[in-house]
LOBA-387009 format. One line per field, with one value per residue (C-alpha): y negated, x, z; residue number from 1; residue in three letters. Coordinates in Angstrom, 1 decimal, always signed. Example, Ala and Ser with C-alpha at 12.3 -4.5 7.8 and 13.67 -1.06 7.14 Angstrom:
BEGIN
y	+4.5 | +1.1
x	+12.3 | +13.7
z	+7.8 | +7.1
k	1 | 2
r	ala | ser
***
This chain:
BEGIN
y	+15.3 | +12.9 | +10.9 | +7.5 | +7.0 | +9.0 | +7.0 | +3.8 | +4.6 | +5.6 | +2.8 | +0.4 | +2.0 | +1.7 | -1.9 | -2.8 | -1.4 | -2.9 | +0.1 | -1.5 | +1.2 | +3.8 | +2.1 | +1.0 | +4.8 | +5.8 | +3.4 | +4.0 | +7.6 | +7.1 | +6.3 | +2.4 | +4.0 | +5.9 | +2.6 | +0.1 | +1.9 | +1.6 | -2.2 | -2.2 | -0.6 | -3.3 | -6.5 | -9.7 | -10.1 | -6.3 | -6.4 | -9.8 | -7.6 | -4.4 | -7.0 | -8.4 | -4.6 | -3.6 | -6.6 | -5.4 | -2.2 | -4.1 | -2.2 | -5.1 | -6.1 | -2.2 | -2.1 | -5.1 | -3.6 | -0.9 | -2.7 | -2.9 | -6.3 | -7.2 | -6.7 | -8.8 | -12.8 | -10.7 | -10.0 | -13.1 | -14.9 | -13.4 | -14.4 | -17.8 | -19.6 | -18.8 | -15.0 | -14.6 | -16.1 | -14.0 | -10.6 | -11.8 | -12.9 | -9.2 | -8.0 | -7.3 | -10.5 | -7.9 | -7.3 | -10.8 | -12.7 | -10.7 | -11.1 | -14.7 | -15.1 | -13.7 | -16.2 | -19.0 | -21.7 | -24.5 | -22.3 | -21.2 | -24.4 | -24.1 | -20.7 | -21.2 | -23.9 | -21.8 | -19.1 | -19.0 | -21.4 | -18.3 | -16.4 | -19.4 | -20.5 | -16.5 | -17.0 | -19.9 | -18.1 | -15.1 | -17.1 | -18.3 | -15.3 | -14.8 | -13.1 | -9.3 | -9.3 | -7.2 | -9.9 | -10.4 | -6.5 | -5.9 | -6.1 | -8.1 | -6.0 | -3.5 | -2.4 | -2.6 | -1.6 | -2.9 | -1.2 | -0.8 | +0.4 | +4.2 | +6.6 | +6.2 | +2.5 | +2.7 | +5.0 | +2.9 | -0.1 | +1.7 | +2.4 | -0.9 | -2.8 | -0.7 | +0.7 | -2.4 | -1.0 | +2.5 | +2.2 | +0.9 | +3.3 | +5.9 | +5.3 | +2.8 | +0.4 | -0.7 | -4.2 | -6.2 | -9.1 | -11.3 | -9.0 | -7.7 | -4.3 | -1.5 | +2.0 | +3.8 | +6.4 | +9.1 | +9.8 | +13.0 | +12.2 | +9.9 | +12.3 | +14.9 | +12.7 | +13.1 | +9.6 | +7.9 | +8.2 | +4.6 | +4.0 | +3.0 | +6.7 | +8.4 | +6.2 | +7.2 | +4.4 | +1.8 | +3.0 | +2.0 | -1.1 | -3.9 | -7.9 | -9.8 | -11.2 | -7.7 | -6.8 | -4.7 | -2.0 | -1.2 | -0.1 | +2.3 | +3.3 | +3.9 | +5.7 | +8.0 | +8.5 | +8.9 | +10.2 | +7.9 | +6.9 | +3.3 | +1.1 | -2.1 | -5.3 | -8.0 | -11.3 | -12.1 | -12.5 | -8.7 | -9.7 | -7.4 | -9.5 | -6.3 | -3.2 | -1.8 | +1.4 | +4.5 | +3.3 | +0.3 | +1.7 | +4.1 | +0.6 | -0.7 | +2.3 | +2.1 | -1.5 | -1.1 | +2.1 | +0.5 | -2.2 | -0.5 | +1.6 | -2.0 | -3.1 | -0.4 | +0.1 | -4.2 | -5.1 | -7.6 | -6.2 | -8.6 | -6.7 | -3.4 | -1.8 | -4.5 | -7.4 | -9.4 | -8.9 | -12.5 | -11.8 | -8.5 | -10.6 | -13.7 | -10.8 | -8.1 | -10.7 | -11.9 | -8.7 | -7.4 | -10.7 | -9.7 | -6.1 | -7.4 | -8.9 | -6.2 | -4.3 | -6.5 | -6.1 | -2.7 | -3.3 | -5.2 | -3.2 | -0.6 | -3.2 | -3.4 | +0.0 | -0.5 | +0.6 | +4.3 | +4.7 | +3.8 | +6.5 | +9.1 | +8.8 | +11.9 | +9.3 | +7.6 | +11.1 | +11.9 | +8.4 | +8.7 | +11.9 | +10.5 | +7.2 | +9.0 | +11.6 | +9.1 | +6.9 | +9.7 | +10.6 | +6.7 | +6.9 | +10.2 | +8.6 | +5.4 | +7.0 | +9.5 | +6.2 | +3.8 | +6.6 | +6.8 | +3.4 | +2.6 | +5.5 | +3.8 | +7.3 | +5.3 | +2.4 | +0.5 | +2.2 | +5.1 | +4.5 | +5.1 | +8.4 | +8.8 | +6.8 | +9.5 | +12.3 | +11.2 | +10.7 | +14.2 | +15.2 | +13.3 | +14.8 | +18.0 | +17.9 | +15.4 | +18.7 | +21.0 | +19.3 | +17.9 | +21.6 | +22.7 | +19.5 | +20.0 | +23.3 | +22.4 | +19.1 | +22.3 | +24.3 | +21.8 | +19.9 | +22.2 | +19.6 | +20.5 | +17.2 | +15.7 | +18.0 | +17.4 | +13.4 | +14.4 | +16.6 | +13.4 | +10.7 | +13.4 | +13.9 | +9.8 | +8.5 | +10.9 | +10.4 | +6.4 | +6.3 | +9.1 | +6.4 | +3.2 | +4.8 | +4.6 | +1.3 | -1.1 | -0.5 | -0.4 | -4.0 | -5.3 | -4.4 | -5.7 | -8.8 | -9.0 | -8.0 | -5.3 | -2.4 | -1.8 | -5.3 | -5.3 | -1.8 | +0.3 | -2.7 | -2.9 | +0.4 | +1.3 | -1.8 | -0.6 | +3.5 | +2.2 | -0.5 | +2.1 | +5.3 | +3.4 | +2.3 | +5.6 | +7.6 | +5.1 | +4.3 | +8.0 | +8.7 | +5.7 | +6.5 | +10.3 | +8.8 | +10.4 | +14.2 | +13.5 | +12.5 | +15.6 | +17.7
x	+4.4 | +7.7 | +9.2 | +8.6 | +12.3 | +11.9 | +8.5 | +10.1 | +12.8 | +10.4 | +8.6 | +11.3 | +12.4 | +9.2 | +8.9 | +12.1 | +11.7 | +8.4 | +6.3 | +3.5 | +0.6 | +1.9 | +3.0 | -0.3 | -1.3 | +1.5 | -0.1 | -3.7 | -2.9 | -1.3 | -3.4 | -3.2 | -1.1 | +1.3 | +1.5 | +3.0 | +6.2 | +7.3 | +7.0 | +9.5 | +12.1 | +11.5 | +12.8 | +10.7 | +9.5 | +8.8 | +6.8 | +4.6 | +4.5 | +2.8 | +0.8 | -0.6 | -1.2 | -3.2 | -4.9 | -6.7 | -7.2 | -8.9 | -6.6 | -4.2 | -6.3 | -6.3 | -2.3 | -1.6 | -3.8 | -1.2 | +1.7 | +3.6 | +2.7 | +6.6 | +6.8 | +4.3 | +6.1 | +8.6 | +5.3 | +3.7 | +7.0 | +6.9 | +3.2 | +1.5 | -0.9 | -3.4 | -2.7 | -2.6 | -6.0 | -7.5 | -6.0 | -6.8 | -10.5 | -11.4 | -10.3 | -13.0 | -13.0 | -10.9 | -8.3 | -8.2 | -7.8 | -5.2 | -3.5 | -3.7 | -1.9 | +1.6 | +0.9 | +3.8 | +2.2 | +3.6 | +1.4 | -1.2 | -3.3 | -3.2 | -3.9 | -7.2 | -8.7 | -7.9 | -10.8 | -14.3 | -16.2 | -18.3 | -14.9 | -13.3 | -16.6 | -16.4 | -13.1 | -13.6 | -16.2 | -13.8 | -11.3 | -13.3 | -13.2 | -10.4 | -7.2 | -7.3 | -11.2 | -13.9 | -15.0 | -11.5 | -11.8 | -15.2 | -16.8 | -19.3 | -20.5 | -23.1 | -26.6 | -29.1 | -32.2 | -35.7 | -37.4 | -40.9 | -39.4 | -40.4 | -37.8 | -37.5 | -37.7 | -34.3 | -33.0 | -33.8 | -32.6 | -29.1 | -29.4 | -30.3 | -27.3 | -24.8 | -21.2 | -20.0 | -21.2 | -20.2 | -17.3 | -19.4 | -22.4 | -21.5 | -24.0 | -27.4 | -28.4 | -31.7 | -32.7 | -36.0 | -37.3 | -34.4 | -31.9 | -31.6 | -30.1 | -32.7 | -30.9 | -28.9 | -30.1 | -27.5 | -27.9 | -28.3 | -31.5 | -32.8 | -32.2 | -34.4 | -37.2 | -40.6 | -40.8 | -43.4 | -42.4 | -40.8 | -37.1 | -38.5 | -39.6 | -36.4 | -34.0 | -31.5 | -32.2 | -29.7 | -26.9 | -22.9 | -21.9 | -19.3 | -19.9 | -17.7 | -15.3 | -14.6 | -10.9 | -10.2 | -9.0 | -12.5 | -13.4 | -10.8 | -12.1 | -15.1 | -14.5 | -12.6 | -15.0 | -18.1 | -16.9 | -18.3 | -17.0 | -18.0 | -19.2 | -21.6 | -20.8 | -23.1 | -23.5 | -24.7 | -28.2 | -27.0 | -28.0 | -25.8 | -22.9 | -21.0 | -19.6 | -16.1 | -14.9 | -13.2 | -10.2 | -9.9 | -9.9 | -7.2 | -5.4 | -6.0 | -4.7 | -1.6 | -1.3 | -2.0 | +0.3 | +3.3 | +2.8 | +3.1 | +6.2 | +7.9 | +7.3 | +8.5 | +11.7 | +12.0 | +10.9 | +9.0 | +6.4 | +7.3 | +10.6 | +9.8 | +12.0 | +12.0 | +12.1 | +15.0 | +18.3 | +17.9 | +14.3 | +15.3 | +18.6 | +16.3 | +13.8 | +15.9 | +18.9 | +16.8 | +15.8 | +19.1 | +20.5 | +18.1 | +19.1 | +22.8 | +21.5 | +20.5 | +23.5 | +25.7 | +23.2 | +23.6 | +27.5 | +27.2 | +25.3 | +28.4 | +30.6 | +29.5 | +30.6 | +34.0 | +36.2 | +34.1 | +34.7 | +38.4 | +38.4 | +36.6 | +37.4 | +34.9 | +31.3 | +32.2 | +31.5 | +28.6 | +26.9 | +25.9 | +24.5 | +22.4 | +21.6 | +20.8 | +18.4 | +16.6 | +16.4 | +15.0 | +12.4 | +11.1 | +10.7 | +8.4 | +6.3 | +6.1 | +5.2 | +2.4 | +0.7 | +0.9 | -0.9 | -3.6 | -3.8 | -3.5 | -6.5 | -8.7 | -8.1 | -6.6 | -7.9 | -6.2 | -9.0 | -7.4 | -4.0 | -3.0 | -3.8 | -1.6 | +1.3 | +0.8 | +0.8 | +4.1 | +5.7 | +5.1 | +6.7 | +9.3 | +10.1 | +10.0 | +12.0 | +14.6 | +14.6 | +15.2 | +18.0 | +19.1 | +20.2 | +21.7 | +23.4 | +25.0 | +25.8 | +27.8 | +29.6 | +30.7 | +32.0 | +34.0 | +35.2 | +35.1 | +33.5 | +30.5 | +29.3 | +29.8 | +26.7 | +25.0 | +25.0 | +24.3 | +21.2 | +20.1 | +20.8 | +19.4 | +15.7 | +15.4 | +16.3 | +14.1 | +11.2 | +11.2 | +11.6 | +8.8 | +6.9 | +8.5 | +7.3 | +3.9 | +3.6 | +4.6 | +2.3 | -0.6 | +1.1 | +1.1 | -2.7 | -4.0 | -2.2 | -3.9 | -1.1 | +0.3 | +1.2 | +4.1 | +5.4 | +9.0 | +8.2 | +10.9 | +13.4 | +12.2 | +12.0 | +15.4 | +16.8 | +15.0 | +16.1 | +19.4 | +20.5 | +18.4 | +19.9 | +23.5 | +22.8 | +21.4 | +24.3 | +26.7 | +24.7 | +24.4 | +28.5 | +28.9 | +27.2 | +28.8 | +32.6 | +34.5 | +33.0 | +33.6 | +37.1 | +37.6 | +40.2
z	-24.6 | -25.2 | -22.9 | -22.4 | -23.6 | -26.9 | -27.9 | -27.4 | -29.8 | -32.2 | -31.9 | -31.6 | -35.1 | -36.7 | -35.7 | -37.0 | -40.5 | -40.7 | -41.1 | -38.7 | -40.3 | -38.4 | -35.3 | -34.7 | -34.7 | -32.8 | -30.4 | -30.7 | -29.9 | -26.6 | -23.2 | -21.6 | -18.9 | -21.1 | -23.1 | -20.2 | -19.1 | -22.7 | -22.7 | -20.2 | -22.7 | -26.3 | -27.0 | -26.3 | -30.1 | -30.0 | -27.0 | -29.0 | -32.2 | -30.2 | -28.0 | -31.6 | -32.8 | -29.3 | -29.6 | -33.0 | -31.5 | -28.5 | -26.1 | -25.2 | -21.8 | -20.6 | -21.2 | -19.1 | -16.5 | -16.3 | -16.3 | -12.7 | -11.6 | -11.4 | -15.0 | -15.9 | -16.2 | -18.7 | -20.7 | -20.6 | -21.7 | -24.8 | -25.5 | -26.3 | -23.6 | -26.5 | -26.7 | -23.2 | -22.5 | -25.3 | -23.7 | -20.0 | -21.0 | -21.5 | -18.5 | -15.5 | -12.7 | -10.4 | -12.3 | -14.3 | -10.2 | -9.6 | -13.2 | -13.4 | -10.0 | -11.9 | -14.8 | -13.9 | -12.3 | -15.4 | -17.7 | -15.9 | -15.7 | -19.7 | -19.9 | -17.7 | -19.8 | -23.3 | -21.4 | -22.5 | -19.8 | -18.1 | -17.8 | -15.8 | -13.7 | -12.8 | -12.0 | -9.6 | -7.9 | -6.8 | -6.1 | -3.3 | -1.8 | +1.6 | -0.1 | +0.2 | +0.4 | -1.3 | -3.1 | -5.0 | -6.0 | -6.5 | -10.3 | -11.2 | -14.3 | -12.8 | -13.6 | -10.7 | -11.3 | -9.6 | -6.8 | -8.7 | -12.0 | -12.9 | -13.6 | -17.5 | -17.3 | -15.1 | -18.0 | -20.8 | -18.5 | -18.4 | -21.8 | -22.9 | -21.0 | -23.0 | -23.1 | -21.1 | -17.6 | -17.9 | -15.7 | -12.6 | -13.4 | -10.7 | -8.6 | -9.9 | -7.0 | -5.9 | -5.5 | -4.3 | -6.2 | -4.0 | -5.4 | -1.4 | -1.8 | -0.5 | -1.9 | -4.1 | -6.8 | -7.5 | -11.7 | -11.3 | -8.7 | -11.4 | -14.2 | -12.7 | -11.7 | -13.0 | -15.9 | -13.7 | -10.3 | -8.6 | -8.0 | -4.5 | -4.2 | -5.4 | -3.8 | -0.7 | +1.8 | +3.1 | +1.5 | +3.0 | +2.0 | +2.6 | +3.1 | +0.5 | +3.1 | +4.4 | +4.5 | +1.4 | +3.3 | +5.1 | +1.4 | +0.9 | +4.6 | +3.9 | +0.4 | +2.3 | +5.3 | +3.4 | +0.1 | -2.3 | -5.9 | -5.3 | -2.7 | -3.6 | -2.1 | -0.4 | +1.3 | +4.3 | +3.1 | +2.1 | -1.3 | -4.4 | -5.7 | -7.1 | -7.2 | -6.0 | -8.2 | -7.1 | -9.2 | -7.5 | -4.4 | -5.5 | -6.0 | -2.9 | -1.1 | -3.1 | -2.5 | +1.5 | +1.6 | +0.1 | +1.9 | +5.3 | +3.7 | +2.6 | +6.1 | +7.9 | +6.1 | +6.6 | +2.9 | +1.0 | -1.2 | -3.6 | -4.3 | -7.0 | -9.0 | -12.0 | -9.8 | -10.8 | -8.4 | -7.3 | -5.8 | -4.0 | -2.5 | -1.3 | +0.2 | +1.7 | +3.3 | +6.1 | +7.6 | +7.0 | +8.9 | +12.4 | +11.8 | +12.2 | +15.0 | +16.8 | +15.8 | +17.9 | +20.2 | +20.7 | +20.5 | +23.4 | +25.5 | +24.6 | +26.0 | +29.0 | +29.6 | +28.0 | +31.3 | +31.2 | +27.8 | +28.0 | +31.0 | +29.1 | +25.9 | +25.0 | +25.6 | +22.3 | +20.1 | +21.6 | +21.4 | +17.9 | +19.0 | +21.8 | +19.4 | +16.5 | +18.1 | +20.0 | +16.7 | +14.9 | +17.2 | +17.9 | +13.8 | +13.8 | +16.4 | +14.4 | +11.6 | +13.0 | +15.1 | +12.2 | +9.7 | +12.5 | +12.1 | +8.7 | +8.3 | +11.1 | +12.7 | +15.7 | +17.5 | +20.5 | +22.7 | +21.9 | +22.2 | +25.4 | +24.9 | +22.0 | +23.4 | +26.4 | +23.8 | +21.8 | +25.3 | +26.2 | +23.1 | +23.1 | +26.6 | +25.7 | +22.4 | +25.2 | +27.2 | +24.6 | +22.4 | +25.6 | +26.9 | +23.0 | +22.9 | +26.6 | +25.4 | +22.9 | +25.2 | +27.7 | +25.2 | +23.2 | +26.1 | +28.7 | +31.1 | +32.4 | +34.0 | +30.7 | +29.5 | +32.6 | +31.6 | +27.9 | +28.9 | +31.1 | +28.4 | +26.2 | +27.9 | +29.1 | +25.4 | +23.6 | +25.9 | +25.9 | +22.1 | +21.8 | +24.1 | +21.7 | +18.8 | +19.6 | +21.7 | +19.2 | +16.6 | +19.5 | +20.5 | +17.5 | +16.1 | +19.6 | +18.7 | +15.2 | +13.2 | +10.8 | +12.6 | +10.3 | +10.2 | +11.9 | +13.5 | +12.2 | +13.2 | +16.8 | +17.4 | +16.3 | +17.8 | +21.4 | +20.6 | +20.2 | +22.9 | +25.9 | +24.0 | +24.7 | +28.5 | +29.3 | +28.5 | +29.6 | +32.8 | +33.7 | +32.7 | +34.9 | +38.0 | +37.2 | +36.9 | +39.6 | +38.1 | +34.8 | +35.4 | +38.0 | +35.3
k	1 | 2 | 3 | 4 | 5 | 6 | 7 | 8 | 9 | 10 | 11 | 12 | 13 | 14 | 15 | 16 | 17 | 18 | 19 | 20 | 21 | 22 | 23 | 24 | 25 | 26 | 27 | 28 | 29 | 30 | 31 | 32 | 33 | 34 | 35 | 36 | 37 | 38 | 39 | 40 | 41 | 42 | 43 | 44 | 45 | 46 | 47 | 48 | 49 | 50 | 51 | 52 | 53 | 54 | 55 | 56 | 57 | 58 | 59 | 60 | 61 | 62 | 63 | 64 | 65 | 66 | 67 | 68 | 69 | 70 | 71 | 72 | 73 | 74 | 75 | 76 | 77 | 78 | 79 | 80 | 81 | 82 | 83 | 84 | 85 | 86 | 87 | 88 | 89 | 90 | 91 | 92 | 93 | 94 | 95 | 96 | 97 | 98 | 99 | 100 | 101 | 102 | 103 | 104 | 105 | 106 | 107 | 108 | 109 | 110 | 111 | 112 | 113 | 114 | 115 | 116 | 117 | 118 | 119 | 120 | 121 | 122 | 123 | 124 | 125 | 126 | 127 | 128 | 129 | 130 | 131 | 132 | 133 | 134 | 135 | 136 | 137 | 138 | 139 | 140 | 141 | 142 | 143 | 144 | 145 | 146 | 147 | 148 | 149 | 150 | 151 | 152 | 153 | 154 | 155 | 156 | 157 | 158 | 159 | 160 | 161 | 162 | 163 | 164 | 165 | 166 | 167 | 168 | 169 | 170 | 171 | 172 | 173 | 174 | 175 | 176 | 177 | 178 | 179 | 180 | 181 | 182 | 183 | 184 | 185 | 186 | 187 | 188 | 189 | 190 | 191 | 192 | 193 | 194 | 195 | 196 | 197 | 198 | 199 | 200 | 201 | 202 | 203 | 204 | 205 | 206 | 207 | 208 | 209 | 210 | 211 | 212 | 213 | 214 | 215 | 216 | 217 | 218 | 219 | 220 | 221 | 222 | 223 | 224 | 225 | 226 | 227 | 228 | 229 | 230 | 231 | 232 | 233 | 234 | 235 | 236 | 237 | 238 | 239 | 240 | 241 | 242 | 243 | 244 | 245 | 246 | 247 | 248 | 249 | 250 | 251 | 252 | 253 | 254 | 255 | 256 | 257 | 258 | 259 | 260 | 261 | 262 | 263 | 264 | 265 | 266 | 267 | 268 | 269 | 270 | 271 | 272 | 273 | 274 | 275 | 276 | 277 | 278 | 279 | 280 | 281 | 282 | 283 | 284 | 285 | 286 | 287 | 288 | 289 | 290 | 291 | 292 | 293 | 294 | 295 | 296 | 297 | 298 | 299 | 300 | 301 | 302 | 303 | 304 | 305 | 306 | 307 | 308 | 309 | 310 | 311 | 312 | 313 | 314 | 315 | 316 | 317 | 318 | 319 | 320 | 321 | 322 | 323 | 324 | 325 | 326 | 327 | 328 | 329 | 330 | 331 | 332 | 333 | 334 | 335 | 336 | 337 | 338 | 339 | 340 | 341 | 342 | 343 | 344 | 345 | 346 | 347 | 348 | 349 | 350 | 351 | 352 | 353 | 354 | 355 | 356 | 357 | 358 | 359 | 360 | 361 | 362 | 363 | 364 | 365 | 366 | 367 | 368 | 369 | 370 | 371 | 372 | 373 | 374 | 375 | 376 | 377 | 378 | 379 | 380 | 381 | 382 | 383 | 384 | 385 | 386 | 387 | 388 | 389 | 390 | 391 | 392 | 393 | 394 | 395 | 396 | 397 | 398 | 399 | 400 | 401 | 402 | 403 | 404 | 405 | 406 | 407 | 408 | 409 | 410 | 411 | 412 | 413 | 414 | 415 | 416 | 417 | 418 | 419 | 420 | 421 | 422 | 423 | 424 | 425 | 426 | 427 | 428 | 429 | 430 | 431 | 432 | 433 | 434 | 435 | 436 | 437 | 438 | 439 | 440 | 441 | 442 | 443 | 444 | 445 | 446 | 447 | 448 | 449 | 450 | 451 | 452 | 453
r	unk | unk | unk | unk | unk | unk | unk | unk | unk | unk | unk | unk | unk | unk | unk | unk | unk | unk | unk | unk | unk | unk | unk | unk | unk | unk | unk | unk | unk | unk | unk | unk | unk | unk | unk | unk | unk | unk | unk | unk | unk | unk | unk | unk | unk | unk | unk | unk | unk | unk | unk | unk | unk | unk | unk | unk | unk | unk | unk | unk | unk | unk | unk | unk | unk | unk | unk | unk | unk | unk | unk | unk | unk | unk | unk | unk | unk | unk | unk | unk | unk | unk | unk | unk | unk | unk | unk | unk | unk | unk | unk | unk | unk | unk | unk | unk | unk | unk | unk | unk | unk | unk | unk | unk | unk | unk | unk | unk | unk | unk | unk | unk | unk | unk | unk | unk | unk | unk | unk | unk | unk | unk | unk | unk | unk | unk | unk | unk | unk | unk | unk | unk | unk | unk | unk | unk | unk | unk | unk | unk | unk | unk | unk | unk | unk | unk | unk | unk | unk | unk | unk | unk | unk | unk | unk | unk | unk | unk | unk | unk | unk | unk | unk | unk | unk | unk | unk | unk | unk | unk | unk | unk | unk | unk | unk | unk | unk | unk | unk | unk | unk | unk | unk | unk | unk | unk | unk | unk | unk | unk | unk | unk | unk | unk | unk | unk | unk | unk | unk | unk | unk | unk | unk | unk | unk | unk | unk | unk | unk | unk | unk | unk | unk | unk | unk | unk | unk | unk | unk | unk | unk | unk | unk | unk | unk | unk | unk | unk | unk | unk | unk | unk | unk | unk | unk | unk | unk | unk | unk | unk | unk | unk | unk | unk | unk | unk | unk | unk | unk | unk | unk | unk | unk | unk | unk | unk | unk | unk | unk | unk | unk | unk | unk | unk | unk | unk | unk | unk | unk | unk | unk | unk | unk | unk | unk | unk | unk | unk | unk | unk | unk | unk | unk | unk | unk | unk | unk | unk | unk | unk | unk | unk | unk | unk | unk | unk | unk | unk | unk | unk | unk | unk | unk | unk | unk | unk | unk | unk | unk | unk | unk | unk | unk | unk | unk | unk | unk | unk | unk | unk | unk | unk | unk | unk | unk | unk | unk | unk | unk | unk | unk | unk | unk | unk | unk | unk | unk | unk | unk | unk | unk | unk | unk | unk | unk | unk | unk | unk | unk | unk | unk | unk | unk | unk | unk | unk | unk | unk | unk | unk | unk | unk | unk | unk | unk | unk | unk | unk | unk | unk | unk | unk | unk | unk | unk | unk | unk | unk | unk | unk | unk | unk | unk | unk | unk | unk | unk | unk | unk | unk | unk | unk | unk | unk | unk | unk | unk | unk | unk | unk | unk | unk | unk | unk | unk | unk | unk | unk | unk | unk | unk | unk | unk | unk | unk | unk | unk | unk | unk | unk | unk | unk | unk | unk | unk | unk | unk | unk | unk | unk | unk | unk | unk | unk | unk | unk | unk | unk | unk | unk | unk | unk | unk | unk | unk | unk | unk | unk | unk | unk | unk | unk | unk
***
C-alpha cells in the first residue's frame, strides 16, 4: 500500500496538471480514513478541488469524519459556507454536533441557516442534550420494529427502510405502541424464526440501555461489560430516542483515554499534533508555571537542610536517587488506580483497599531498592551510616508515594472530579518535597555518625 506521503504527491501532481479524471479514481479507490491524513499535506485550493471531487462521489461527509478534529478550521477555511453546509448535512446528528462546534463561530451562524430545515431542527434538539452525554452521540437513524409484528414483517420492514440504516442495524429493537422500548432481537434470532411467529415472542427482554443524559462514558462502560455492538438510548419515560454504535463508542474511549493521558501529563486536550504553536503555548504555560511552582517548592524544602548538606557533601548525589525512585513509583500507582477508575473497575468503596495494596508495594519495593541502593552508598563512600539513612529515606519515600499514588485520584473522584486532572502534578510535587525531607531529616538526626571519618 503507499504511504500517505507518496499518494499526496501523486495527487498533488495530478491536480496541478489538471488531469482531474484520474484523481477522482485515485480517490474513489482509497478508504475515508486513508483519505484525511492526506489533506493535511495539499495546498488550500487543492484541498477545495478534492473536497469538490469527493463531493460528486458522495464521500466528502465520510472524509471529514476522519479528519483529526484540530485539522478541521484549516479545512473549512478553504471551503464556502455553502459547501460546507452541503458536506455537513449528510453527516449523522452525532457526528454533525460535534463537527459544527469547530466551524468558527463568525461563520457558523451562516453555515446553520444554509442546512435543510429537518437537519437544523435535529440539530437543536441534540444540542439540548448535557455536553459529553449519550444523547450528543447517539444516532437518530434506526429501525425499531413493533412488538406485534411477525417475523417477515420485521424483515421486509428492514428491507423497506433501506441502505440508510445499515450502520445502526446491529441489533433491531422492540417497541410498544408508545414507542417504550420492551426488547431487542438479535438478526440472526430473527432470521431463523418461523415467518409468523411475533417479535414479542422472539425478543430478549429488557435489554441494557442508557438515559439520554447519561455520561458518555457509562456507554463505553457498558459496551465493554456486556459486550454489545450497540446500546439504544432512552428517556425517562424510557421511550427509544436512538441508538449509540460500536464505532462511536470506540470514539468515545479514545476521546475519554486521551483525555485522562492529557491530564495526567498536565495537558489541554485541545492541544494535538496540528494545533497551531500558539494554542499549545496558551495551553501548556500555565501548568508548566504551577509545576515551577512546586519546583521551588521542593528547592526549598532542600534548603532548609542547607548546613547538612554543606557538612556532607555526599546527600546531594543521592537525592535524585531517593527523588526520582519515589517519583517513579507515586506514577505506577497513579496510573494502575486511575485505569481502575477510568474502567469503573474501582469505586471509592473500594479504595481503601487499594490504597492499602499500593502501600504494601511500595513498602516492599522501599525495602528492596532501599538495601541495593545502600549497598552501593557503602561501597562508593565507604560510610555505612550514610546507607543506613539511604535504606531509611529509601523504604519511607517509596511507601508514602506508593500510598500518594493511589489517594489522590480516590480524593479527587469523591470530590466529583477527574481522577486524572492535576494528578501527575500533585503527586510528583508530594514524592518530591517528602522524598527531600526524609532523606535530609533522617541524615540530620544521623549527623554526628555520618560525619564520624
Amino acid at each position: 500500500m503507499a504511504t500517505p506521503g507518496f499518494t499526496a504527491r501523486t495527487l498533488r501532481r495530478l491536480l496541478a496538471s489538471g488531469v482531474m479524471t484520474r484523481a477522482e479514481r485515485l480517490l474513489a479507490k482509497m478508504p475515508p480514513a486513508d483519505v484525511a491524513p492526506i489533506l493535511s499535506d495539499l495546498t488550500q485550493d487543492e484541498i477545495r478541488t478534492v473536497i469538490e471531487l469527493l463531493f460528486r462521489q458522495r464521500r466528502a461527509a465520510l472524509v471529514l469524519r476522519e479528519l483529526p478534529p484540530e485539522m478541521l478550521p484549516r479545512l473549512f477555511d478553504a471551503l464556502s459556507d455553502q459547501r460546507i453546509a452541503d458536506v455537513i448535512a449528510r453527516l449523522e446528528i452525532d457526528d454533525l454536533i460535534e463537527l459544527v462546534e469547530w466551524i468558527p463561530e463568525e461563520r457558523r451562524g451562516e453555515v446553520l441557516q444554509r442546512l435543510p430545515d429537518h437537519r437544523r431542527e435535529e440539530l437543536m434538539k441534540a444540542a439540548l442534550y448535557p455536553e459529553y452525554s449519550a444523547g450528543r452521540v447517539m444516532t437518530t437513524n434506526f429501525v425499531a420494529l413493533d412488538e406485534k409484528m411477525t417475523a417477515q414483517e420485521a424483515i421486509d420492514s428492514i428491507r423497506a427502510a433501506g441502505s440508510g440504516n445499515n450502520e445502526s442495524i446491529l441489533y433491531l429493537y422492540v417497541v410498544d405502541d408508545q414507542r417504550c422500548l420492551r426488547g431487542v432481537v438479535p438478526i440472526r434470532r430473527l432470521v431463523a424464526a418461523p415467518p409468523d411467529r411475533p417479535v414479542g415472542e422472539i425478543m430478549i427482554p429488557d435489554p441494557v440501555c442508557v438515559r439520554a443524559e447519561a455520561d458518555q462514558e457509562e456507554v463505553a462502560v457498558a459496551v465493554r461489560r456486556y459486550d454489545l455492538l450497540a446500546v439504544p438510548v432512552v428517556d425517562v419515560d424510557n421511550r427509544m430516542l436512538g441508538v449509540i454504535t460500536v464505532d462511536d463508542v470506540i470514539d468515545v474511549i479514545t476521546e475519554e483515554a486521551t483525555e485522562d493521558i492529557y491530564h495526567l501529563a498536565g495537558l489541554s486536550d485541545e492541544d494535538r499534533v496540528f494545533s497551531p504553536a500558539y494554542v499549545s503555548i496558551r495551553k501548556r504555560l500555565p501548568w508548566m508555571l504551577v509545576n515551577l511552582g512546586t519546583c521551588f517548592l521542593a528547592a526549598w524544602v532542600v534548603g532548609l537542610f542547607e548546613r547538612t548538606i554543606e557538612q556532607v557533601v555526599a546527600l546531594a548525589v543521592f537525592m535524585p536517587v531517593v527523588a526520582g525512585m519515589a517519583g517513579n513509583g507515586g506514577t505506577q500507582s497513579l496510573t494502575v488506580i486511575t485505569r481502575g477508575i477510568a474502567l469503573g473497575e474501582l469505586e471509592f468503596s473500594t479504595g481503601l483497599r487499594a490504597a492499602a495494596k499500593e502501600l504494601a508495594v511500595g513498602l516492599v519495593i522501599g525495602v528492596l531498592t532501599g538495601l541495593a541502593s545502600a549497598g552501593i552508598a557503602v561501597f562508593w563512600h565507604g560510610s555505612p551510616a550514610l546507607g543506613l539513612a539511604l535504606f531509611l529515606a529509601m523504604v519511607v519515600a517509596m511507601a508514602v508515594s506508593g500510598l500518594m499514588g493511589a489517594a489522590v485520584p480516590l480524593a479527587l473522584k469523591a470530590l466529583r472530579q477527574d481522577p486524572a486532572l492535576g494528578s501527575g502534578v500533585i503527586v510528583t510535587t508530594f514524592t518530591d518535597v517528602f522524598s527531600f525531607f526524609a532523606f535530609l531529616g533522617i541524615a540530620t538526626l544521623m549527623l554526628d555518625r555520618l560525619l564520624v571519618p
